[in-house]
Structure formats: C-alpha cells, structure tokens
Kinemage of the C-alpha trace (Angstrom):
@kinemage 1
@onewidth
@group {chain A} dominant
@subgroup {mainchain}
@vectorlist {calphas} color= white
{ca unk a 1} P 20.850 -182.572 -121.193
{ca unk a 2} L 23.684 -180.823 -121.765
{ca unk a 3} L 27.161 -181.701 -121.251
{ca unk a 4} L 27.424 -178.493 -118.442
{ca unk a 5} L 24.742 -179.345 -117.050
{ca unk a 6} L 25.724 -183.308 -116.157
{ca unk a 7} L 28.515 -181.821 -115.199
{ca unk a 8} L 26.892 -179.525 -112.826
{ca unk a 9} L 24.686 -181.917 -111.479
{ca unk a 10} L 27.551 -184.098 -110.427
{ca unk a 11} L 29.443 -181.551 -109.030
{ca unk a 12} L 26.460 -180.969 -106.363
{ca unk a 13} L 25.605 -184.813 -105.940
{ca unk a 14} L 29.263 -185.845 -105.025
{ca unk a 15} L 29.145 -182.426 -102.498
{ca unk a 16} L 26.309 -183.880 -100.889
{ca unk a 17} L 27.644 -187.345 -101.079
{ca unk a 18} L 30.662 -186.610 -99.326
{ca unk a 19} L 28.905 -184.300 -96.450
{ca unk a 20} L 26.080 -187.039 -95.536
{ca unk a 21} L 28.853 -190.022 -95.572
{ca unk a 22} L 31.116 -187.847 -93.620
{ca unk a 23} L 28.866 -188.136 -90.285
{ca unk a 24} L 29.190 -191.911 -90.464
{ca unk a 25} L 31.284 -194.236 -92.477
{ca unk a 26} L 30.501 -197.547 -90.325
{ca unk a 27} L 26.633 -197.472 -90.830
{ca unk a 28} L 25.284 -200.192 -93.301
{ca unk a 29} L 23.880 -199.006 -96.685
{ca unk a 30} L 19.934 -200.640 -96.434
{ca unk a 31} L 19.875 -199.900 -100.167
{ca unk a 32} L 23.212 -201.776 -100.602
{ca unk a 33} L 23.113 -204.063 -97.359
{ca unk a 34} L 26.609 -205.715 -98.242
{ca unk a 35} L 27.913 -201.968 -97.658
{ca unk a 36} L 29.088 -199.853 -95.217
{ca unk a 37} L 28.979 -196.070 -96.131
{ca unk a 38} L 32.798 -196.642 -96.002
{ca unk a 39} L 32.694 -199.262 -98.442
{ca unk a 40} L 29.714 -196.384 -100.478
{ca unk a 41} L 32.114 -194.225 -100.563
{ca unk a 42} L 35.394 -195.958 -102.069
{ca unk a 43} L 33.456 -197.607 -104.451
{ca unk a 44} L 32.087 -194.439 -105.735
{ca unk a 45} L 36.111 -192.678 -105.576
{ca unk a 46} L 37.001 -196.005 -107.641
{ca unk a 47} L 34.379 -196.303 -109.802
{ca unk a 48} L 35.472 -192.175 -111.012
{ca unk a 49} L 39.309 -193.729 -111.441
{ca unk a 50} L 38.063 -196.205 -113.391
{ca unk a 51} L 36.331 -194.240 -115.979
{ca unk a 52} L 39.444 -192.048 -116.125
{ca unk a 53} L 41.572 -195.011 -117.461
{ca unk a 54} L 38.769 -195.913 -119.929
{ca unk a 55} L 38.996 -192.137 -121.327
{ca unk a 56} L 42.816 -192.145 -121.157
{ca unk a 57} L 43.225 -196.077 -122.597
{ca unk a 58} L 40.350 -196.234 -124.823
{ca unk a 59} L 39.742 -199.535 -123.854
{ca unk a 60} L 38.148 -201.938 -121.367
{ca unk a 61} L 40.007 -201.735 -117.907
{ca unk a 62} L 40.279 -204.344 -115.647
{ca unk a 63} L 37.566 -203.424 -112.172
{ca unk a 64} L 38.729 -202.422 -109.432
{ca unk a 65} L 41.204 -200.466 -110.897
{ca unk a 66} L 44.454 -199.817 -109.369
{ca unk a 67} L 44.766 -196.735 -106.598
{ca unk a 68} L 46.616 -195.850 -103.419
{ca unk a 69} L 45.666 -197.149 -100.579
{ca unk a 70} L 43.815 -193.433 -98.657
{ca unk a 71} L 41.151 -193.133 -96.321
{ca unk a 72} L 38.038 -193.150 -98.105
{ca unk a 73} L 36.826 -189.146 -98.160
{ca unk a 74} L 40.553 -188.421 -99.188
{ca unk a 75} L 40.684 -191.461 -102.174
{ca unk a 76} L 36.852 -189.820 -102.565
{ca unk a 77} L 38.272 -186.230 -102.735
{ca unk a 78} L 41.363 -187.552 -104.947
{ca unk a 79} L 39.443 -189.083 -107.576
{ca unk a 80} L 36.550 -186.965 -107.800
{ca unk a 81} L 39.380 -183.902 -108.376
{ca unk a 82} L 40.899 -186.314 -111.425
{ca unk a 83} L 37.380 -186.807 -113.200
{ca unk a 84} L 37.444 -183.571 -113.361
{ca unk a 85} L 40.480 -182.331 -114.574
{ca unk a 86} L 40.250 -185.503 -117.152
{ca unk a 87} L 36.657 -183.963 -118.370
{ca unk a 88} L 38.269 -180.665 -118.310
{ca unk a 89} L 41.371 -181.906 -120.578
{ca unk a 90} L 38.896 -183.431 -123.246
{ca unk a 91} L 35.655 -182.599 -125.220
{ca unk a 92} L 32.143 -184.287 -124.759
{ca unk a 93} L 32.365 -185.828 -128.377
{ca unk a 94} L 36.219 -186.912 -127.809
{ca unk a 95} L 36.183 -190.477 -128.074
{ca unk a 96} L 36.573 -192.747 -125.012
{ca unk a 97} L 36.046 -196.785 -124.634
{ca unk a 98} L 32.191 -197.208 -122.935
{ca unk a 99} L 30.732 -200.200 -122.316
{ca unk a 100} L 27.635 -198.631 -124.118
{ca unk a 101} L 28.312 -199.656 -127.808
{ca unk a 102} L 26.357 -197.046 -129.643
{ca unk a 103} L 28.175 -194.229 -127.774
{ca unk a 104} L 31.910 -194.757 -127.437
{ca unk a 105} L 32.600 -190.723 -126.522
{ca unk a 106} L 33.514 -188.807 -123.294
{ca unk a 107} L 29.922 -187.298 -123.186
{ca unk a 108} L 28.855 -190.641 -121.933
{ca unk a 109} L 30.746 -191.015 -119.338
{ca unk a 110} L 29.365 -186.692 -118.607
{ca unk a 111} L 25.931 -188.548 -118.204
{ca unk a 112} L 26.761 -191.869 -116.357
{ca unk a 113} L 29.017 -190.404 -113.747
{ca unk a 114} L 26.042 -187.621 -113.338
{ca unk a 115} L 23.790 -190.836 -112.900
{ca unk a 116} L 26.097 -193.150 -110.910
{ca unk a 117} L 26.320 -189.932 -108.516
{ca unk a 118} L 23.051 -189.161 -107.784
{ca unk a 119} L 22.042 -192.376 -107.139
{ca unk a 120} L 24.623 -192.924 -104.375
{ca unk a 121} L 24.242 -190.240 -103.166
{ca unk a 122} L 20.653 -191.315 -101.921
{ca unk a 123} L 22.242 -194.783 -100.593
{ca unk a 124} L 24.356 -192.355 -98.656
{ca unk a 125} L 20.766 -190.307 -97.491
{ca unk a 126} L 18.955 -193.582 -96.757
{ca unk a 127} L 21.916 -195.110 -94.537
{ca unk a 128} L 22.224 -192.129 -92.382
{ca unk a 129} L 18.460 -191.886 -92.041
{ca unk a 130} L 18.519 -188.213 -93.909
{ca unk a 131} L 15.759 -186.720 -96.277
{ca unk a 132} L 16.773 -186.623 -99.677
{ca unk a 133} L 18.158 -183.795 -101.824
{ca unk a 134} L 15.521 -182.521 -104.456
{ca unk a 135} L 16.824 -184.785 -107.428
{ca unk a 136} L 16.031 -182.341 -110.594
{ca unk a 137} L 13.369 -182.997 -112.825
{ca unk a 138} L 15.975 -182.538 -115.602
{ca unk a 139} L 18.485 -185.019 -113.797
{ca unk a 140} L 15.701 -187.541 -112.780
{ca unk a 141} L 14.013 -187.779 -116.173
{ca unk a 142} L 17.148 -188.253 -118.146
{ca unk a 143} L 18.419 -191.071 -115.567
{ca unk a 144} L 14.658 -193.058 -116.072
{ca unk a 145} L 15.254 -192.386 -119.785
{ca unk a 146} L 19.041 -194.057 -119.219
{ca unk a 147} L 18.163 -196.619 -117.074
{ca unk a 148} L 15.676 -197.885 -119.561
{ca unk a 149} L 16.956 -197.786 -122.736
{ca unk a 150} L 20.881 -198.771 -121.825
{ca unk a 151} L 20.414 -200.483 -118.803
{ca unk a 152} L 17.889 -202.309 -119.268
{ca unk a 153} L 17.156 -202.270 -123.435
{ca unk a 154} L 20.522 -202.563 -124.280
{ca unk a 155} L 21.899 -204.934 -121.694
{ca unk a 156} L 19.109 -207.802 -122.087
{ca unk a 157} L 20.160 -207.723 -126.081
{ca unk a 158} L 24.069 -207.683 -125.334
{ca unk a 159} L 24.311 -209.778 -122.218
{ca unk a 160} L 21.523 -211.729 -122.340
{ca unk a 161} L 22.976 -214.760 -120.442
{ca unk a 162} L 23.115 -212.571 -117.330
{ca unk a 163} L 19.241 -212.131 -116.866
{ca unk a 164} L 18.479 -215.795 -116.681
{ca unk a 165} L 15.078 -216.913 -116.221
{ca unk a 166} L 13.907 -213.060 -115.930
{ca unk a 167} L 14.451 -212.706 -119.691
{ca unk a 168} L 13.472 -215.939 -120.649
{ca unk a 169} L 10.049 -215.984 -118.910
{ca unk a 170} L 9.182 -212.425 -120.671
{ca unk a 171} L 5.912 -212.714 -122.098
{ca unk a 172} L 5.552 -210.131 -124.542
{ca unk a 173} L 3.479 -207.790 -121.888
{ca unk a 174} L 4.213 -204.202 -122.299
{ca unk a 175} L 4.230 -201.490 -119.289
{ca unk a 176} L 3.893 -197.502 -120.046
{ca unk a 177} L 6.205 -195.538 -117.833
{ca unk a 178} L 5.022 -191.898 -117.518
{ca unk a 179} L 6.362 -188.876 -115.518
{ca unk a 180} L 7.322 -185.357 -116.289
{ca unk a 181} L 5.096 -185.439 -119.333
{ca unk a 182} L 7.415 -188.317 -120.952
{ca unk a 183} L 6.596 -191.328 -122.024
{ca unk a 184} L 8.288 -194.970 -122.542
{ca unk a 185} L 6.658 -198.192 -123.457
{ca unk a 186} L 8.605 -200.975 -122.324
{ca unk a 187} L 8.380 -204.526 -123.877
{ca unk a 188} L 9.261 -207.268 -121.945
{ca unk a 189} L 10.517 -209.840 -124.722
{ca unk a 190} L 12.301 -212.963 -124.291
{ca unk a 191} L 14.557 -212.041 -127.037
{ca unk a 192} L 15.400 -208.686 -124.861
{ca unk a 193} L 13.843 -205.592 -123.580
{ca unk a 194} L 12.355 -203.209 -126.046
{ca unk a 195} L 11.616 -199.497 -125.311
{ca unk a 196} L 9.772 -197.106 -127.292
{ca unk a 197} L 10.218 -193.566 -126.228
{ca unk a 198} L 6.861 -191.612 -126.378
{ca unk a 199} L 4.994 -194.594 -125.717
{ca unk a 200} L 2.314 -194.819 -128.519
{ca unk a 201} L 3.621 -197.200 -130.998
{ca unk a 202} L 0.536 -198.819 -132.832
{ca unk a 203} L -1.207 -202.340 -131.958
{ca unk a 204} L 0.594 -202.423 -128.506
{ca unk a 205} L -1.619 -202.065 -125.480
{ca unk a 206} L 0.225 -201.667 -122.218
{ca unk a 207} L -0.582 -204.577 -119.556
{ca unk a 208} L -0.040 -201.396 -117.078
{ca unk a 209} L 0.886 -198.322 -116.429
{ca unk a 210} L 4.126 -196.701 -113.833
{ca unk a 211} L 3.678 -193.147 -113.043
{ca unk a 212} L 4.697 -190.644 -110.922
{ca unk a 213} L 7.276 -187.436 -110.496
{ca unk a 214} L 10.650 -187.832 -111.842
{ca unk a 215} L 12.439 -188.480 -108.620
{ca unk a 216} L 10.042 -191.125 -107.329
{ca unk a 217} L 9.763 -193.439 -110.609
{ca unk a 218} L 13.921 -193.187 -110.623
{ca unk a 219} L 13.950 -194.224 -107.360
{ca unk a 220} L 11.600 -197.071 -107.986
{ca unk a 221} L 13.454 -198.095 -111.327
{ca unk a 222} L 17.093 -198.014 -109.303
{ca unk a 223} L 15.245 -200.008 -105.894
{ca unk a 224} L 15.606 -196.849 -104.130
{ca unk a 225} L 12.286 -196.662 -103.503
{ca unk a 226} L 9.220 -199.291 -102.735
{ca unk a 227} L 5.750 -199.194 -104.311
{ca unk a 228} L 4.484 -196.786 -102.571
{ca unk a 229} L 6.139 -194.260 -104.201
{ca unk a 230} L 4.712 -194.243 -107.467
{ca unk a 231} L 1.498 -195.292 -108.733
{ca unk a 232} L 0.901 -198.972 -110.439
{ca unk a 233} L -2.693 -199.559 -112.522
{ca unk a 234} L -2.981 -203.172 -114.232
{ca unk a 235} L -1.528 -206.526 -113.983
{ca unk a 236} L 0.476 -206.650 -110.940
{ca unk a 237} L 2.719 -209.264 -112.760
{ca unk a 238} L 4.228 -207.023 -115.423
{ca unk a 239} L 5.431 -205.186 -112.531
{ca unk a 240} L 6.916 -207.982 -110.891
{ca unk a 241} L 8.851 -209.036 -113.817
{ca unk a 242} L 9.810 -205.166 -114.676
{ca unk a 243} L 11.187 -204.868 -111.506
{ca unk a 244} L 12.719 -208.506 -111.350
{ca unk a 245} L 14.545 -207.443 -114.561
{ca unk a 246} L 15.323 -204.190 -113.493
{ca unk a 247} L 17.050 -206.028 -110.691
{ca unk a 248} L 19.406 -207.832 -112.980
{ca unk a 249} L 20.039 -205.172 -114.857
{ca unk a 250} L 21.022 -202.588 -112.506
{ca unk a 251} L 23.058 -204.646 -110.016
C-alpha cells in the first residue's frame, strides 16, 4: 500500500473510533477486558504522541509518554491532529527510530498507526455492541501480511525470551494462511517464527490450513474474532499453538 493510502485509511478508522467511543466511555472493552472505552481511547491518543517523539527524537522513547492531562476525546482529538501535521512535515522514506529493525523510516510508522487504528477501532465496535465498519480488503490484507511477518516473524527472533514456553514447544509444524488470493506459510520453529510469503516453498507440507476474507482472518490473527470466523482444515494443534503465539506476540 501506499503511503496515501495508510494515511487515508487512518484518517477514516480514528473518525469512526472517536464517534462509536463517544456514546460510551465507561463500558468495558470485551476484546481488552482490563479497559474501559475511556481507557481505549487515551491509549490510542498516547500511543499517536508517542510515535511523534520517536519521528522527532529518532530514538527509543520512554512509554507512556509525557502529555497534558485532557479528557480523553480532546487528548484523542489533540494527538491525532499532531500525527498528522508530524506526517505532513516529513516524507515516508525520512528516517525515524522504529522498533522494527529492518525499517527505521516514517513510512512505518504510515502503516502501523493505519494498523494500530483499525484494530481499535473494532475494540471500540465490539464494546458498544456495534457492527463493524467494512475493514478494506487492501487494509485487511496488508495488516495479516504485518502481523505475520513483524509481529510475529520478527518478534519471536528478536525477543525471544518473551514467548516462553510458546516458542520453545514449536514443533516445526507449518500452517498456510490464505485469503484475498495471498498466501503465507508460517513455520512454527523453536528457534522463531518463519514466514514464507506465497506459501509454496518446496519439501514443506502445511499441518493445516487458515482461510477466509481479509477482515475475518485479521480479526482472528489480532483475537478479534473466534473460530468461527474463518475456516480451520488439519491438526487442530497447530492452531492452538498459532494462536497461543499470536497471543504473545500481539499483546
């Protein structure tokens, strides 16, 4: 996807974001049960400060970072306004600290804040009991390629330590994930996660196969969504241990 188009995306997801949580801030998140929509909500207005300070600093920044105390749609409305001027101010291949190693540039954070939006944006939908906004194919297919290979790929290989026994008891087994005519084969190694985009590398045959449309198989990967929404054939326990990673690596 394009740099625009991210862009774009979030534009509409914190817009719908902001109108859902705006009914009711006390309800509990289900998705997040340690959350109110309150608590949704200033997490997502930090979480945007945040990444302004990494593009500014070009370094790590210390979480939460610092802001002034607001009610939660204003610190929302505040630091959604201050992404965007700092995206405005700088060019998607400026460089910027990430916590992504092979990508240290503003583009990143483009995607990621696209991702981080969409998502809670749904936590909003599910807490207030509302029918979800249409997640694009584009958006959805990009976010299961993200979630996949930095979330889960890269984070098993850099912090290992915080899997635990999820990564250690990986037995090799491999799972296909298919939707939107894309394909990833995901290894579940000890040693960390390993993802082949197109899914066909030779001598690997998946224990199963994940599949469904874009939306529902990002839900499923970000425990938005239960088994029902996408379909499962094979060993029921490479699922269990993709999703028991998928856990640790998403949060």
């Amino acid at each position: 996807m394009e740099s625009a188009r991210y862009l774009e995306c979030l534009a509409a997801d914190e817009a719908r974001l902001r109108e859902i949580a705006g009914r009711d801030l006390a309800v509990v998140v289900p998705s997040c049960p340690e959350w109110s929509v309150k608590d949704l909500v200033e997490h997502v207005a930090l979480v945007y400060l945040h990444k302004v300070e990494c593009m500014r600093r070009g370094a790590p920044q210390e979480w939460p970072p610092t802001a002034e105390p607001a009610p939660p749609l204003e610190l929302l409305d505040r630091a959604y306004a201050t992404l965007c001027a700092e995206f405005v101010a700088r060019q998607p291949e400026s460089p910027s600290y990430t916590w992504y190693g092979p990508d240290q540039t503003v583009g990143f954070w483009h995607r990621r804040m696209a991702q981080e939006t969409v998502i809670h944006r749904v936590d909003a939908e599910l807490a207030l009991g509302e029918p979800f906004a249409p997640i694009p194919d584009d958006l959805a297919l990009d976010g299961i390629d993200e979630v996949l290979e930095r979330f889960l790929a890269f984070g098993t290989t850099a912090w290992a330590e915080e899997f635990g026994p999820e990564l250690a008891d990986a037995d090799g087994s491999a799972v296909l994930v298919s939707s939107g005519g894309r394909r990833w084969l995901v290894r579940l190694e000890p040693s960390g996660v390993q993802i082949s985009p197109g899914g066909d590398p030779a001598g690997v045959t998946p224990a199963g196969q994940l599949s469904g449309d874009p939306q529902a198989v990002l839900l499923w990967l970000w425990r938005r969504a239960d088994a029902e929404a996408i379909t499962w054939e094979g060993d029921q326990k490479a699922l269990i241990r993709l999703r028991a990673l998928l856990g640790s690596a998403t949060g």
